[in-house]
FIKOLZA-1660 file (N, C-alpha, C; in steps of 0.1 Angstrom, whole numbers, plus 5000, padded with zeros to 4 digits):
% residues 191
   i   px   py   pz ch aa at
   1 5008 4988 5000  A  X  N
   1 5000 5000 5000  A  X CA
   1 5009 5012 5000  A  X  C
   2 5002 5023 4994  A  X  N
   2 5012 5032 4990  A  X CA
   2 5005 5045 5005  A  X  C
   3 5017 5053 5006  A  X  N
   3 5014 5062 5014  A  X CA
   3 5014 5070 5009  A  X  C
   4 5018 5081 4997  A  X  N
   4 5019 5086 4989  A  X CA
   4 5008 5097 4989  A  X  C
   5 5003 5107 4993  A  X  N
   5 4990 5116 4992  A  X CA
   5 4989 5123 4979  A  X  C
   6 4998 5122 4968  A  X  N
   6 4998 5125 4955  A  X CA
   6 4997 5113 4945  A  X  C
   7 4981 5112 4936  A  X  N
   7 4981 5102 4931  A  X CA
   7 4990 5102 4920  A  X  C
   8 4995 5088 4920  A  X  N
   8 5008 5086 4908  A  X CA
   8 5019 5087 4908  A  X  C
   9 5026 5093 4919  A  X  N
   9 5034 5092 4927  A  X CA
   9 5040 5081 4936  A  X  C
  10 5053 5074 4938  A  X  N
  10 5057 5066 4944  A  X CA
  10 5061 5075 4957  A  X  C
  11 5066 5063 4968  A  X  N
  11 5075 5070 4980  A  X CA
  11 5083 5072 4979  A  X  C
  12 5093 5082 4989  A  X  N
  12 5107 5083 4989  A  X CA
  12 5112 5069 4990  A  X  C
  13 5124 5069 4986  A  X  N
  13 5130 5053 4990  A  X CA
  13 5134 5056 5004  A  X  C
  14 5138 5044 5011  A  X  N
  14 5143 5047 5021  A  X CA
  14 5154 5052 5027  A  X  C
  15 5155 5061 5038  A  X  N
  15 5168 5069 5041  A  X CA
  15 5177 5057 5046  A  X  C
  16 5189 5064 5041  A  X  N
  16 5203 5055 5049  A  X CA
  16 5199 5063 5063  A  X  C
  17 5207 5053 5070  A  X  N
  17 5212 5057 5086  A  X CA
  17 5219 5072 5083  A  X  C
  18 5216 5081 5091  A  X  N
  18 5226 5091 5093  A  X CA
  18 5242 5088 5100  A  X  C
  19 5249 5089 5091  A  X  N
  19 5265 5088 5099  A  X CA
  19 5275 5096 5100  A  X  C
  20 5267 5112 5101  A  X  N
  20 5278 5121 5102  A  X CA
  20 5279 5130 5091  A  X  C
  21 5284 5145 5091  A  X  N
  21 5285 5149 5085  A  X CA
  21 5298 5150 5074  A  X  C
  22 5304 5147 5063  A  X  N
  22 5312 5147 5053  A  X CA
  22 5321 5154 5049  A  X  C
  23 5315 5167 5048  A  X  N
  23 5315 5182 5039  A  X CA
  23 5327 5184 5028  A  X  C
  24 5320 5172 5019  A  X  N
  24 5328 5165 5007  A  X CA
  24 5335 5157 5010  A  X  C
  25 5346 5157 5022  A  X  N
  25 5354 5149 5018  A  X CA
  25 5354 5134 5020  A  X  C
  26 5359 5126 5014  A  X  N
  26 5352 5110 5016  A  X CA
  26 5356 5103 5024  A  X  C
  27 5347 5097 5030  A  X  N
  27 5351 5089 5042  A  X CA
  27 5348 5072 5042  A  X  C
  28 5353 5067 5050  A  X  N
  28 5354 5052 5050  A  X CA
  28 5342 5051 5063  A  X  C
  29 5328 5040 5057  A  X  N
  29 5321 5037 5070  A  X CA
  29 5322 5027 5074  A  X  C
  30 5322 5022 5091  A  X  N
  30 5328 5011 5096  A  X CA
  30 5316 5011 5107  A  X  C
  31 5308 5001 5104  A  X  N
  31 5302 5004 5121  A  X CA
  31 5288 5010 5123  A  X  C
  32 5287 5021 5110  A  X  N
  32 5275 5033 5111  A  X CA
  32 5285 5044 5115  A  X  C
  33 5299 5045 5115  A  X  N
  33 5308 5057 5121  A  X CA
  33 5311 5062 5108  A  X  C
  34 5316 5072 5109  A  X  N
  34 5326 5077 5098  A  X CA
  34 5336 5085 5105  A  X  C
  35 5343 5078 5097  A  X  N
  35 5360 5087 5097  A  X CA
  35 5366 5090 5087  A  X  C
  36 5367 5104 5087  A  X  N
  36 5373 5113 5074  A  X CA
  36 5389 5113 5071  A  X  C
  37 5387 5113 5063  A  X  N
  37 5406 5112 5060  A  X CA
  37 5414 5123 5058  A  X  C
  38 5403 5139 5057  A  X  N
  38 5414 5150 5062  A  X CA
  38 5416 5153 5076  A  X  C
  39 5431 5152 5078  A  X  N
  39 5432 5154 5096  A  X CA
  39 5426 5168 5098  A  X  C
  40 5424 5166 5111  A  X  N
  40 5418 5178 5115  A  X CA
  40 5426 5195 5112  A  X  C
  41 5417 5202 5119  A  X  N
  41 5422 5218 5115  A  X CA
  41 5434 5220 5129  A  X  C
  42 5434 5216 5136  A  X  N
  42 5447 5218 5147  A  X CA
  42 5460 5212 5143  A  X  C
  43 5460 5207 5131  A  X  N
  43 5473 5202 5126  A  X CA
  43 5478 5208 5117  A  X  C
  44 5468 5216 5112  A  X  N
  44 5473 5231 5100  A  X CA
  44 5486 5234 5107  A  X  C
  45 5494 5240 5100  A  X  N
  45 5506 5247 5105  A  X CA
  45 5499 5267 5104  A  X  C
  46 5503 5265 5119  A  X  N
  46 5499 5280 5127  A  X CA
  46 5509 5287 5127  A  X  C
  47 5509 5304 5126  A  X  N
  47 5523 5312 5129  A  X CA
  47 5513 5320 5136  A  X  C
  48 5520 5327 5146  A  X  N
  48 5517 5335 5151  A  X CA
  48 5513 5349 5146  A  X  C
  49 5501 5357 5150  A  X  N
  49 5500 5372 5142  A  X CA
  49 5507 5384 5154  A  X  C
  50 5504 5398 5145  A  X  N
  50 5507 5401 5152  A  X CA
  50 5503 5410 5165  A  X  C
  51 5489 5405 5166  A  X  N
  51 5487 5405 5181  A  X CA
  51 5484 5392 5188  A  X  C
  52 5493 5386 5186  A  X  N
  52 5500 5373 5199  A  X CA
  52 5481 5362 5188  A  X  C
  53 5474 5362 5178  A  X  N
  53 5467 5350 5182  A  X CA
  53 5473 5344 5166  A  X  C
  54 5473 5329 5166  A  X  N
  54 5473 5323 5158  A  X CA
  54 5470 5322 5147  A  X  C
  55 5473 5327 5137  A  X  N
  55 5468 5328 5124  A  X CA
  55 5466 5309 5114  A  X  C
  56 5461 5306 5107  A  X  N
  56 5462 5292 5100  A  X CA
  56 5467 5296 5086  A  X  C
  57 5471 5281 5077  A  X  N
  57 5476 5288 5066  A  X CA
  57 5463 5294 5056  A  X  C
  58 5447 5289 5061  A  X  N
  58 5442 5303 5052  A  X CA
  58 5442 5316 5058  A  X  C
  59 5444 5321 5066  A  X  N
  59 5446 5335 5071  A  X CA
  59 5437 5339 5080  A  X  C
  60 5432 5327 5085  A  X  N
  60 5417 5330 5096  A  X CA
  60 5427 5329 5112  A  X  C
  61 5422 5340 5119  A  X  N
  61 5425 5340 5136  A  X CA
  61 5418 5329 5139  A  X  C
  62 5426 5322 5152  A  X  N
  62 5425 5316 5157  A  X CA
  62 5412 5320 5167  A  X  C
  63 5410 5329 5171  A  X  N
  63 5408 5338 5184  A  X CA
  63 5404 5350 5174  A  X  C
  64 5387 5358 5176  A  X  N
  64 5383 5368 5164  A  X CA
  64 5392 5380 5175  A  X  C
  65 5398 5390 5168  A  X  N
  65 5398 5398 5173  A  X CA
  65 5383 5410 5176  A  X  C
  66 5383 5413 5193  A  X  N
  66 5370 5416 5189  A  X CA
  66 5370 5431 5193  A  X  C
  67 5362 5441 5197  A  X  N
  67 5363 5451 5200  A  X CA
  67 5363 5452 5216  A  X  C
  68 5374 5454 5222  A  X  N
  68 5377 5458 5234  A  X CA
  68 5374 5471 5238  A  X  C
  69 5365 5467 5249  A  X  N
  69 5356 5486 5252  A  X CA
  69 5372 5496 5261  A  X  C
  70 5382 5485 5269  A  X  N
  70 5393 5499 5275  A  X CA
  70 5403 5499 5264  A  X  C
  71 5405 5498 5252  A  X  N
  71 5416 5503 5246  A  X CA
  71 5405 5510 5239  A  X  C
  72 5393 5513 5230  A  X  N
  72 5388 5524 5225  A  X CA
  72 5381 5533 5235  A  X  C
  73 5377 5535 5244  A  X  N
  73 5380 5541 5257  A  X CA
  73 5389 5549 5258  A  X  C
  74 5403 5544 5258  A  X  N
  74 5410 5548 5261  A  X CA
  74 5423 5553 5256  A  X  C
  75 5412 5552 5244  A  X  N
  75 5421 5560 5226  A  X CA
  75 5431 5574 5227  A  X  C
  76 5436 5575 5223  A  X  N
  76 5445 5591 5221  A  X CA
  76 5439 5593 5212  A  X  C
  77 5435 5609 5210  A  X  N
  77 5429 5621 5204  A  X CA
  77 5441 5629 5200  A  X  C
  78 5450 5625 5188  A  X  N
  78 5463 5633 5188  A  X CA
  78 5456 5648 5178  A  X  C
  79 5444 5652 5175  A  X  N
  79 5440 5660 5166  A  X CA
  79 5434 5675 5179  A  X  C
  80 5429 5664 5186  A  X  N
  80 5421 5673 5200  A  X CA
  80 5426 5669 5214  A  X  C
  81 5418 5679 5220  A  X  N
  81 5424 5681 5234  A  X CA
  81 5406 5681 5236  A  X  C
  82 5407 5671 5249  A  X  N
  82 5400 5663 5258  A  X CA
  82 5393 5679 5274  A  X  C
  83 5381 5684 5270  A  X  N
  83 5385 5695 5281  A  X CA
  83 5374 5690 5289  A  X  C
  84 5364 5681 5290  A  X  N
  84 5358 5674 5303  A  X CA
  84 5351 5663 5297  A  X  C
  85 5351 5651 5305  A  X  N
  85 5342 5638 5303  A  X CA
  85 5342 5636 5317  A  X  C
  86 5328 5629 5311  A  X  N
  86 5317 5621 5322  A  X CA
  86 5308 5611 5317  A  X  C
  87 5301 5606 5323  A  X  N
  87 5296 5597 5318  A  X CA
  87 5283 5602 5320  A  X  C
  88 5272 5602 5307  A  X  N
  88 5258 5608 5305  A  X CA
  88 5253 5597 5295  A  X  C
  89 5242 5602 5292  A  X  N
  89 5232 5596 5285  A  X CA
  89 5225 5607 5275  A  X  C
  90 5222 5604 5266  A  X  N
  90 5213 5616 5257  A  X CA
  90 5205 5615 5251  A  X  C
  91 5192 5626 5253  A  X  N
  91 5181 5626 5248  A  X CA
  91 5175 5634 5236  A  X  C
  92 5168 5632 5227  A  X  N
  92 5166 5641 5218  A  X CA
  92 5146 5640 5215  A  X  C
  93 5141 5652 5216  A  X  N
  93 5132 5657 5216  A  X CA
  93 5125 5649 5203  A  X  C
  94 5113 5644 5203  A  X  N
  94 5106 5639 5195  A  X CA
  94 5093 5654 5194  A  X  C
  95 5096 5663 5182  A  X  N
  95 5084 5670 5179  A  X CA
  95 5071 5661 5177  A  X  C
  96 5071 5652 5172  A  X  N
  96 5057 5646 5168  A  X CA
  96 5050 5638 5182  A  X  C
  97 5054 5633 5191  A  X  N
  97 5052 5627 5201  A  X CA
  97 5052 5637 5212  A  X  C
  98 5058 5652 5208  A  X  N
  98 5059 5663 5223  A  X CA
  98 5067 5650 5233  A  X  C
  99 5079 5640 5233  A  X  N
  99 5086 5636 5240  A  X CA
  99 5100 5634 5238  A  X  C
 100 5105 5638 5251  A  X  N
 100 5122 5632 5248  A  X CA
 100 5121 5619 5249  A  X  C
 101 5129 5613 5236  A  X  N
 101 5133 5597 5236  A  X CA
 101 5149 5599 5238  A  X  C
 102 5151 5590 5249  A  X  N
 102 5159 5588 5256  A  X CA
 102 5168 5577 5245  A  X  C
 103 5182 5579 5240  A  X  N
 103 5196 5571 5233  A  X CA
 103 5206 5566 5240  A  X  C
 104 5217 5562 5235  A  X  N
 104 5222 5555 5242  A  X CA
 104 5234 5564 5254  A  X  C
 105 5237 5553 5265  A  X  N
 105 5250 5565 5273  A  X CA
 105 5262 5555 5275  A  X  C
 106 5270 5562 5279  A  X  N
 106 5286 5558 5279  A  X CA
 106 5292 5573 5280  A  X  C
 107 5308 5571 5279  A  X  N
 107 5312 5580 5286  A  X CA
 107 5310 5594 5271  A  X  C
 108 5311 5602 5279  A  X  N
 108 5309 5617 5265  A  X CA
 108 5318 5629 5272  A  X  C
 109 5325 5631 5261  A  X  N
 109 5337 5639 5258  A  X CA
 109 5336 5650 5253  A  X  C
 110 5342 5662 5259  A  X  N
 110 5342 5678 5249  A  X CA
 110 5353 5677 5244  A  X  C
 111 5352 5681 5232  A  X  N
 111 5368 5681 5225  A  X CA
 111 5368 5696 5221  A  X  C
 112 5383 5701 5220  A  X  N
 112 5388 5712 5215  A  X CA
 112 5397 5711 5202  A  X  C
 113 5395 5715 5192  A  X  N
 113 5407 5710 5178  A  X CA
 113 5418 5718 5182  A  X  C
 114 5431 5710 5181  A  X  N
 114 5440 5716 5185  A  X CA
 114 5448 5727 5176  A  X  C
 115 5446 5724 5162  A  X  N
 115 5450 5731 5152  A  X CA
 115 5438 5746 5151  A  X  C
 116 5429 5743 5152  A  X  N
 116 5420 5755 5153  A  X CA
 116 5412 5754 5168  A  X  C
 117 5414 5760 5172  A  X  N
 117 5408 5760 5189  A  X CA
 117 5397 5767 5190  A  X  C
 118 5387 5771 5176  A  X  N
 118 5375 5781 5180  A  X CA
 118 5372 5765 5174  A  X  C
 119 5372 5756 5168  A  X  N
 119 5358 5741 5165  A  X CA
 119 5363 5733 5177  A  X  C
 120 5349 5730 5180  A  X  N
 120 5344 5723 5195  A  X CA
 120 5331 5712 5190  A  X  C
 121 5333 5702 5199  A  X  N
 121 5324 5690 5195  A  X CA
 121 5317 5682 5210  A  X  C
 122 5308 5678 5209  A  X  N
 122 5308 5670 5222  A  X CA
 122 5306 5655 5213  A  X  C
 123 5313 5645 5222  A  X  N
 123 5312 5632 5215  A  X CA
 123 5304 5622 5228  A  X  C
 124 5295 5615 5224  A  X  N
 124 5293 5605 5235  A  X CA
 124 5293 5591 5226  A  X  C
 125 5301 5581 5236  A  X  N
 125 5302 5564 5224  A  X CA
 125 5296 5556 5236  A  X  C
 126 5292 5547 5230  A  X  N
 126 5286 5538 5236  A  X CA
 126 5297 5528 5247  A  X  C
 127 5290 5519 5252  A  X  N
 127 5304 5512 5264  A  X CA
 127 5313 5500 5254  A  X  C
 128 5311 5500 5244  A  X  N
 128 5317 5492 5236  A  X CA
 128 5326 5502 5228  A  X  C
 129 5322 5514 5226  A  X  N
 129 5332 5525 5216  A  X CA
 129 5327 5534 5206  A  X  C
 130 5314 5524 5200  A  X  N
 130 5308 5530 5187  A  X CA
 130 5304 5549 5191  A  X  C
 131 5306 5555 5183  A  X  N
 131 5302 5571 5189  A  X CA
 131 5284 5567 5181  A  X  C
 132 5278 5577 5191  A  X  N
 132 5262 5572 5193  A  X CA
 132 5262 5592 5188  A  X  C
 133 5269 5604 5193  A  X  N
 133 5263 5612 5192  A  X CA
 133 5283 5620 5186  A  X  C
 134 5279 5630 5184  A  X  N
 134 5288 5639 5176  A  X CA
 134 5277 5648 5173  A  X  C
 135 5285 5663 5181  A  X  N
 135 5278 5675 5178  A  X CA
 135 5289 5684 5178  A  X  C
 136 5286 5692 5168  A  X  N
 136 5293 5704 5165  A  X CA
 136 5287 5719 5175  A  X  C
 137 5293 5718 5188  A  X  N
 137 5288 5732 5194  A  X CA
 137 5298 5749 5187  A  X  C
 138 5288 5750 5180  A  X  N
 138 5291 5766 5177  A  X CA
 138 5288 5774 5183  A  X  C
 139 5292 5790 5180  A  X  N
 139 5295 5800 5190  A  X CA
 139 5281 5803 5192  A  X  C
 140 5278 5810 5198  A  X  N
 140 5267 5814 5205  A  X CA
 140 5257 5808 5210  A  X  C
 141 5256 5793 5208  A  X  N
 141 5251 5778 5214  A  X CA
 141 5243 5787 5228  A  X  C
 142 5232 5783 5228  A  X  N
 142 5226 5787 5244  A  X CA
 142 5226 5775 5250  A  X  C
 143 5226 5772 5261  A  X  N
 143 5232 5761 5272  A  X CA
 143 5219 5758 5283  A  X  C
 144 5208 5752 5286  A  X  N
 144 5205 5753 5299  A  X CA
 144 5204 5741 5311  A  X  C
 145 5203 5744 5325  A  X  N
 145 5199 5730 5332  A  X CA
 145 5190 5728 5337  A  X  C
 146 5188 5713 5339  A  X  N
 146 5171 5718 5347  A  X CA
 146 5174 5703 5357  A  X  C
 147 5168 5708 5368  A  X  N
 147 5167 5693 5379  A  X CA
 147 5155 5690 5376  A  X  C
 148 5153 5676 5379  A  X  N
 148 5141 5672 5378  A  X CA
 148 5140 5669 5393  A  X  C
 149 5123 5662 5397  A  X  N
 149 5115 5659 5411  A  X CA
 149 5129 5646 5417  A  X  C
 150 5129 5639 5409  A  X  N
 150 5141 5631 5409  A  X CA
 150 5154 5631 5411  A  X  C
 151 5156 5648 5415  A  X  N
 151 5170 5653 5416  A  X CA
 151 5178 5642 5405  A  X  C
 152 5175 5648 5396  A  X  N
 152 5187 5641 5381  A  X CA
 152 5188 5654 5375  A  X  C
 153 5197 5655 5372  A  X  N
 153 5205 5669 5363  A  X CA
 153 5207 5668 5347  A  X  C
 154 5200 5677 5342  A  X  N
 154 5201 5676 5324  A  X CA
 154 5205 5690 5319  A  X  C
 155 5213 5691 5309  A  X  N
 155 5216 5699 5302  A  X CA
 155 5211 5701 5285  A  X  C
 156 5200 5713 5285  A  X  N
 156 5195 5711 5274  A  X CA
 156 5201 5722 5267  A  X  C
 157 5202 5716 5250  A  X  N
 157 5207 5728 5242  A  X CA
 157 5197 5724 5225  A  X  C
 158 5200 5732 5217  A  X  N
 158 5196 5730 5205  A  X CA
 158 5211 5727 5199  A  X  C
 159 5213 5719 5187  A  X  N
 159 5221 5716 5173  A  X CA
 159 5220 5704 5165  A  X  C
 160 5223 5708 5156  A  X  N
 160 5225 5699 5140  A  X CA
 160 5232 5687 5141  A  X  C
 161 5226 5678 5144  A  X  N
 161 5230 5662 5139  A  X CA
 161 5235 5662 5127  A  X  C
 162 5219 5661 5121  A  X  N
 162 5218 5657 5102  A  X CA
 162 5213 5669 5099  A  X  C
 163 5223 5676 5087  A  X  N
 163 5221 5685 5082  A  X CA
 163 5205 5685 5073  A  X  C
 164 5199 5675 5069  A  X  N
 164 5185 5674 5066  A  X CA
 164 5174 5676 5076  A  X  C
 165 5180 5668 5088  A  X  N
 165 5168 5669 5097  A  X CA
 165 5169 5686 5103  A  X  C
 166 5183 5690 5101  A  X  N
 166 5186 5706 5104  A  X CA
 166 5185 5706 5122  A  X  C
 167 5182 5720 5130  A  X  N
 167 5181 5719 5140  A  X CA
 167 5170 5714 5153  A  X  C
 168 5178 5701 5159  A  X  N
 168 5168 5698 5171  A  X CA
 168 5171 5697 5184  A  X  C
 169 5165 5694 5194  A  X  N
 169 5165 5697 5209  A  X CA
 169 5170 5683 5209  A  X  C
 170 5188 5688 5220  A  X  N
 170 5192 5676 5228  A  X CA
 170 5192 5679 5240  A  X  C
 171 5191 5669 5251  A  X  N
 171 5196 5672 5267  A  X CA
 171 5203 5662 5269  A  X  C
 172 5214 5661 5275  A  X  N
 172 5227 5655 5283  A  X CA
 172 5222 5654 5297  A  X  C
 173 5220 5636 5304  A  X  N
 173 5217 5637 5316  A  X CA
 173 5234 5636 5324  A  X  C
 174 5233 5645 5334  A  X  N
 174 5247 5642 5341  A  X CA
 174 5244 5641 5358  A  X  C
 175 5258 5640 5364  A  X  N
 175 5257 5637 5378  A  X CA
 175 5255 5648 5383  A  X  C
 176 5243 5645 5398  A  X  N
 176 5246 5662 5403  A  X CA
 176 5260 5670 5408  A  X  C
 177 5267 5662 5410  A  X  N
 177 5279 5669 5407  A  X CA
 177 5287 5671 5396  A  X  C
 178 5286 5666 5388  A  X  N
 178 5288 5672 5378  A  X CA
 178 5284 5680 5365  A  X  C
 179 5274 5685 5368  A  X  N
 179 5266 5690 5361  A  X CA
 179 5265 5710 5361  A  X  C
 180 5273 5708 5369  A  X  N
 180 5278 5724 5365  A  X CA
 180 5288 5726 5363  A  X  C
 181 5299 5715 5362  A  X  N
 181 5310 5717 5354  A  X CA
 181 5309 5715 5339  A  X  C
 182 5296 5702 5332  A  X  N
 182 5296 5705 5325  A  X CA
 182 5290 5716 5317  A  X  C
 183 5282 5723 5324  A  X  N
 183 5276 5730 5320  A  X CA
 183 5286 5742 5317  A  X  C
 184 5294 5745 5325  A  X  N
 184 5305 5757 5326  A  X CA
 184 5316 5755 5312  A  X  C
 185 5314 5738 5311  A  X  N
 185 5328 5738 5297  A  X CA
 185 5321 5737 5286  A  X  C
 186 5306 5734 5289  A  X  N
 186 5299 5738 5274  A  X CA
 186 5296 5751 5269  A  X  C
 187 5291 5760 5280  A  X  N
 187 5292 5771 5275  A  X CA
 187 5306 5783 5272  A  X  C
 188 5318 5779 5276  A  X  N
 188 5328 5781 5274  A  X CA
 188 5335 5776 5261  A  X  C
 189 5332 5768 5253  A  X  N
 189 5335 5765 5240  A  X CA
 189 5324 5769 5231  A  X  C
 190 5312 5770 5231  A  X  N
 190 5300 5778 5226  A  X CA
 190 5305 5796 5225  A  X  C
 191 5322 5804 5230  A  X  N
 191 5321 5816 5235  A  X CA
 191 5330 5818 5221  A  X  C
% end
């Protein structure tokens, strides 16, 4: 009797035993086992790279290199000079909603260009490194802070992200103590 739910149609034939995966290369089966006849990948001939992991002879790491949050942290800025960081969080005003939607935080940085000392930026990156925000504070920038019921400290200003979206409302949440310093080095690079 046929099982078949398509008339005229035969069955599949029957499956072999599963014995392992192949991936091409041919193996001898003994048992229902298979054993493959290329040696394994730990017998590739390895040299060392050059940050200390194992390279093989196709050029794959041993070990991925991955992004390490204290060495991009803890980057040199040979272009700029570093004039306060803290660690905030930032929000940007949703006109359509009438709400701040809160982005990501990690530590955030004012920079000074050392070659031109009137362009000023605030940078905040995420705890992995990726930068989440980059703003160009220009001169006459208005600065303000406000506590909340919550005693949490924010610093609201206006500027340009995306030159399409043009100008919108950000606020920088910071610590109550530190929140008038940064407020003092924003509006001092804004001069």
């Amino acid at each position: 009797p046929s099982t078949s739910s398509v008339p005229g149609t035969s069955p599949a034939p029957a499956a072999k035993p599963f014995t392992g995966f192949s991936f091409g290369s041919p193996t001898a089966i003994t048992n229902n086992t298979s054993v493959s006849t290329i040696p394994p990948a730990s017998t590739a001939s390895a040299a060392p790279s050059s940050n200390g992991a194992s390279v093989s002879a196709g050029g794959d790491a041993d070990e991925e290199q991955k992004d390490e949050p204290e060495k991009l942290l803890a980057e040199e800025n040979s272009k700029e000079d570093c004039l306060f960081e803290l660690r905030s969080k930032y929000y940007k005003y949703n006109g359509e909603t009438k709400q701040w939607k809160d982005y990501s935080k990690g530590p955030l940085r004012c920079y000074r260009d050392k070659e031109n000392p009137t362009k000023h930026r605030v940078v905040l990156r995420s705890d992995i490194g990726k930068v989440q925000l980059n703003l160009k504070i220009s001169k006459g920038m208005k600065f303000s802070k406000t506590v909340n019921k919550k005693r949490k400290a924010f610093i609201s200003f206006i500027a340009v992200q995306d030159a399409v979206s043009g100008p919108e409302s950000f606020m920088l949440a910071a610590a109550m103590d530190k929140v008038d310093e940064l407020l003092k080095t924003l509006e001092s690079m804004a001069k």
